[in-house]
N, C-alpha and C positions, 0 to 999 in steps of 0.2 A: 221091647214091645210091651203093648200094654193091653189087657184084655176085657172087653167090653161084653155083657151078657144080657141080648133083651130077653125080657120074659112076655110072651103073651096072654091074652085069655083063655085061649085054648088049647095050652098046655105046651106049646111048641115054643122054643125056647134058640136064637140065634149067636152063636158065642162066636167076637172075633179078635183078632190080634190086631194091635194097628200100631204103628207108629208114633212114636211120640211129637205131640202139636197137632195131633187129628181130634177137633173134635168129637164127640161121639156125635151128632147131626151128621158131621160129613161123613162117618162112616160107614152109619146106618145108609145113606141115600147113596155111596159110590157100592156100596154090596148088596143095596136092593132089599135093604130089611123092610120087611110089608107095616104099616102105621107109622111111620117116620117121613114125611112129605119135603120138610127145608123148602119151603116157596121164596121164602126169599134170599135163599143163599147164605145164611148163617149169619145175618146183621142184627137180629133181634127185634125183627119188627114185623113177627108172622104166627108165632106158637104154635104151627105148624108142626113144630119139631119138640113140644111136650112130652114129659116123659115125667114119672114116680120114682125117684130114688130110693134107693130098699133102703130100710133105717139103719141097718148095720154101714153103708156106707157114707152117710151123712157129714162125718165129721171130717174132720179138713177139706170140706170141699168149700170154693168161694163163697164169701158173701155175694147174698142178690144184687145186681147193681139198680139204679134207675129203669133202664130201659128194660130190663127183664122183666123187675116189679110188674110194669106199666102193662107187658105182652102177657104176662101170665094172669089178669085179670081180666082178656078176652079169648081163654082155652076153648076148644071146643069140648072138650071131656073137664067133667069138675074137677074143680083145682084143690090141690089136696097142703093144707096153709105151711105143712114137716117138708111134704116130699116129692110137690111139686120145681119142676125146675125146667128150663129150656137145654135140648140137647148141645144148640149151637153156645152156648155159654162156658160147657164143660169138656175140659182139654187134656187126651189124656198126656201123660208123664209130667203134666203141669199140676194138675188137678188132682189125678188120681192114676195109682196103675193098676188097678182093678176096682171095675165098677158092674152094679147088676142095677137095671132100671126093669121098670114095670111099665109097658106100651100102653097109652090109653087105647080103645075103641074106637075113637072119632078123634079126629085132626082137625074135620074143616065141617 
């Protein structure tokens, strides 16, 4: 298992265990984490599912590919150039087995 931890703005904070190949998008949206939307079902062409990667977890996670690049320049919350990243991109026990993201405020 691998454990995901969102942070909010208001201090509430959602930590879950998930399986490995769950991205954090679908995990956030099959347990109902509040600011994680997935509109388009995890293909990368919605940022819907935007999220701030804490700096400590930054390293070995994928490079941005194309179509991320492309989604992350129409966020609805400002895109942060370190720590922004799309939920549906990042896999856990691929990617990482423990990660802590920071929710934007707006999705859409």
């Amino acid at each position: 298992m691998a454990k995901i931890s969102f942070h909010h703005s208001d201090g509430n904070v959602d930590v879950l265990d998930v399986d490995p190949g769950t991205s954090l998008m679908r995990a956030a949206v099959t347990n109902g984490v509040d600011g994680i939307v997935g509109e388009c079902g995890g293909q990368a062409m919605c940022a819907t599912c935007h999220v701030y990667v804490r700096p400590e977890y930054l390293d070995g996670l994928p490079d941005i590919g194309d179509d991320e690049e492309e989604m992350l320049e129409c966020t609805a919350g400002p895109r942060d150039e370190t720590r922004s990243r799309l939920g549906c991109q990042l896999k856990a026990g691929e990617d990482f087995d423990a990660i802590e993201v920071d929710v934007p405020d707006d999705q859409v």
